[in-house]
C-alpha positions in Angstrom: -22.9 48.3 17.0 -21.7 44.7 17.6 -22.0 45.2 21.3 -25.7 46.4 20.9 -26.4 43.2 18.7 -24.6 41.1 20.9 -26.6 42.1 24.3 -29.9 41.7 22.2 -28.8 38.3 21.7 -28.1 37.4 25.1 -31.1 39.4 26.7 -33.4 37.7 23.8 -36.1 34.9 24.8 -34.6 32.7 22.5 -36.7 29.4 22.3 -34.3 26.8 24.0 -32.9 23.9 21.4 -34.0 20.2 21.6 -31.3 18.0 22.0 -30.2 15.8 19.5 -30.0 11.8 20.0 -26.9 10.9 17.5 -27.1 7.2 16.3 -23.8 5.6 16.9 -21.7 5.0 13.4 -21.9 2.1 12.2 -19.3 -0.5 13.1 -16.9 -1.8 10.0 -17.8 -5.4 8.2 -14.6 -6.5 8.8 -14.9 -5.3 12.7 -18.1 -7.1 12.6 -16.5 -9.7 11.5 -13.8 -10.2 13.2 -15.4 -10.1 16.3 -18.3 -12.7 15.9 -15.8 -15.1 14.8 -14.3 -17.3 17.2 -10.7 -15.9 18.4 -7.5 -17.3 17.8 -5.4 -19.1 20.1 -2.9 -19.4 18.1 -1.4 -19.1 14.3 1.5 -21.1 13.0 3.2 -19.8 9.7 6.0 -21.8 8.1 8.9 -20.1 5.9 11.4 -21.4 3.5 14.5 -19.1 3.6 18.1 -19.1 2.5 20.8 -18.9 4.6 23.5 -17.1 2.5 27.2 -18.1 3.2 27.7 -14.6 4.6 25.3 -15.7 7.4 22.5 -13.4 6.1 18.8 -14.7 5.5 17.4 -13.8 2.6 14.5 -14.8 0.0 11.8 -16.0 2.5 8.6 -17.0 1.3 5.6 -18.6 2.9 5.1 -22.3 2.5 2.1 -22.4 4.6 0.0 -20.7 7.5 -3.3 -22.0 9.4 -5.2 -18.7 9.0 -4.2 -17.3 5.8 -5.1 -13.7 4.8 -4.7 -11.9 7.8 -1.0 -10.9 7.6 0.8 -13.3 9.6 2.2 -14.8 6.8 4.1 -11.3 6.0 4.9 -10.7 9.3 6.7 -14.0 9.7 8.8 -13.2 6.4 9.6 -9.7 7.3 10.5 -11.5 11.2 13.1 -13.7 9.1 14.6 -11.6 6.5 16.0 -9.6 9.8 18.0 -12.6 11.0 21.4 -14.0 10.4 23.2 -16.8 11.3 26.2 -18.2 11.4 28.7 -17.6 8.1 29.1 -20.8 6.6 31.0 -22.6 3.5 27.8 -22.2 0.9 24.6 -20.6 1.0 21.6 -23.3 3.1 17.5 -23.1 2.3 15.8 -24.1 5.5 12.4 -24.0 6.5 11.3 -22.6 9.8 7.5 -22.8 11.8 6.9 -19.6 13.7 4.1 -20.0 16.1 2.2 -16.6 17.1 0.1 -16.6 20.2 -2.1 -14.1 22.0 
């Protein structure tokens, strides 16, 4: 039986379909955004960390960044908080400028 409705199908003058233009989607605000504006050449982000007496880095925080809000800032902590230096006789805050370029 499905053989028999199959061949129909196939033997059938079936009128042919039109095709169908698909609009492309729309592109994301932010995307939009993003790429209108003018691109960076560079973003500098400056941390304050401590330098514990074990040599380990720890409590980083932002100070300042030229082009806040687009996660540099949290990269450049997380970047940090990964380091150590050198054991010494008390725990050290320091600040530090990272400079991220293209």
């Amino acid at each position: 039986m499905f053989a028999v409705v199959l061949a129909t199908l196939l033997v059938a003058d079936l009128p042919k379909a039109k095709p169908v233009r698909l609009a492309p989607k729309p592109v994301v605000e932010a995307q939009r955004e993003a790429a209108s504006g003018p691109l960076l050449s560079s973003v500098a982000v400056t941390v304050e960390c401590t330098a514990r007496a074990s040599g380990r880095v720890e409590d980083c925080r932002v100070l300042g960044e030229t082009h806040p809000g687009l996660g540099f800032g949290e990269t450049a902590v997380a970047l940090m908080q990964r380091r150590a230096v050198a054991p010494a006789a008390h725990d050290v805050q320091f600040a530090r400028t990272i400079q991220f370029t293209p």
